[in-house]
N, C-alpha and C positions, 0 to 999 in steps of 0.2 A: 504494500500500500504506500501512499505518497501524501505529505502532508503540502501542499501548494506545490512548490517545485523547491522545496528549502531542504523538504527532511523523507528522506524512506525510509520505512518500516521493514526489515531484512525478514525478521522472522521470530518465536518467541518460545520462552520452556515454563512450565509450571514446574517447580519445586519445591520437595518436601523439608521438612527440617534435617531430616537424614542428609541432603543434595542430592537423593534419588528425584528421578522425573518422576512427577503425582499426575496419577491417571484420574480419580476425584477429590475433592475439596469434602473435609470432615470437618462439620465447626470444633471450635473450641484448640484447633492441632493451628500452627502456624504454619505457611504457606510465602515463598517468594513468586510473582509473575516475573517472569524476564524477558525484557523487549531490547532486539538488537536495530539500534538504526545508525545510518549514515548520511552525513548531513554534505547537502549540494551547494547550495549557499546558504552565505549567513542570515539572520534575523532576529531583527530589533525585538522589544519588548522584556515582559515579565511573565510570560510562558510557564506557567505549571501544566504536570501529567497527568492523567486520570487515568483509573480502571474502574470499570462497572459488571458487578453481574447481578443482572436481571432475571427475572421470572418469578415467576406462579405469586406475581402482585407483589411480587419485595425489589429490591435495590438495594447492594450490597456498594458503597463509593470507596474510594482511596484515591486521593489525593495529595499531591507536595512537589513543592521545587525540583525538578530534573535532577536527578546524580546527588540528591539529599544536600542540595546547594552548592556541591564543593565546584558545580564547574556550571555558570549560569547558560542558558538557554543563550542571552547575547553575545557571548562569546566564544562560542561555536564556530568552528573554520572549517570549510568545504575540505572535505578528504575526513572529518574525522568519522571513527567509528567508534556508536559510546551504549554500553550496556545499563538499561534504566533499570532499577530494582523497584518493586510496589510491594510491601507485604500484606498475606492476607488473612487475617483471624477473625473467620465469622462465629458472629453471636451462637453460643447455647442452643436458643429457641431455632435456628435457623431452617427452614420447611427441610425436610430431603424433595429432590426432585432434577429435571435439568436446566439449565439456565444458560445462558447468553454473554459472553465476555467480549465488552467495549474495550478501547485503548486510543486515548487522544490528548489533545490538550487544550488548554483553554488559558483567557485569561479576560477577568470579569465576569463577563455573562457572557464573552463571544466565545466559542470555539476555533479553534483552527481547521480551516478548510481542508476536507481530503478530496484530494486530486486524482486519484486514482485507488484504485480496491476497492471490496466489495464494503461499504457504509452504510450506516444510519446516524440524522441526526447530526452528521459530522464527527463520530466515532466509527473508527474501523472496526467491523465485524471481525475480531478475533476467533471462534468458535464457540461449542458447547463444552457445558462441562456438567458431570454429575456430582449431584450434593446428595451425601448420605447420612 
């Protein structure tokens, strides 16, 4: 996926606490998403990431500054390649069922444009996942 013509989305791993790859999300167990991008040109702003998973009436967000701030979204240089971490520790109550994982960013109340890949919303369709 392509966010304007600034940043692509290479590709992404769920991980368990172990750093084994997690086939479902179990609340209460902690969870990293990992998104690998590569940035084409630069861009202005104050840019935070998002991940959303959605379904059966819940939204589950995570939210914060790119690279846990150590390396701001504005000064990002065409060529690099940079691994975002989002972690994920759903609530207790959290329904079992499957659900829908977004991956974007935003800042304010805009979104950043995706330019290409399968979207909603202006979040990339990352896949499903089961909650058990």
């Amino acid at each position: 996926a392509r966010f304007l013509d600034h940043i692509e989305l290479l590709g992404w791993d769920l991980i368990d606490e172990t750093g084994a790859q997690a086939e479902v999300l179990v609340p209460r167990k902690k969870y990293k998403a990992r998104f690998y991008l590569r940035v084409d040109k630069r861009l202005a702003g104050s840019w935070l990431t998002f991940l959303h998973i959605d379904g059966l009436g819940k939204r589950y967000a995570v939210d914060h500054a790119p690279l846990a701030g150590k390396y701001p979204m504005n000064l990002w240089q065409p060529g690099d390649i940079l691994r975002e971490e989002l972690e994920i520790n759903l609530e207790p109550n959290f329904v079992p069922g499957e659900y829908w994982l977004f991956f974007g960013f935003f800042e304010g109340e805009t979104r950043m444009r995706v330019t290409e890949g399968q979207a909603r919303d202006n979040r990339v369709v990352i896949g499903k996942v089961e909650v058990r």
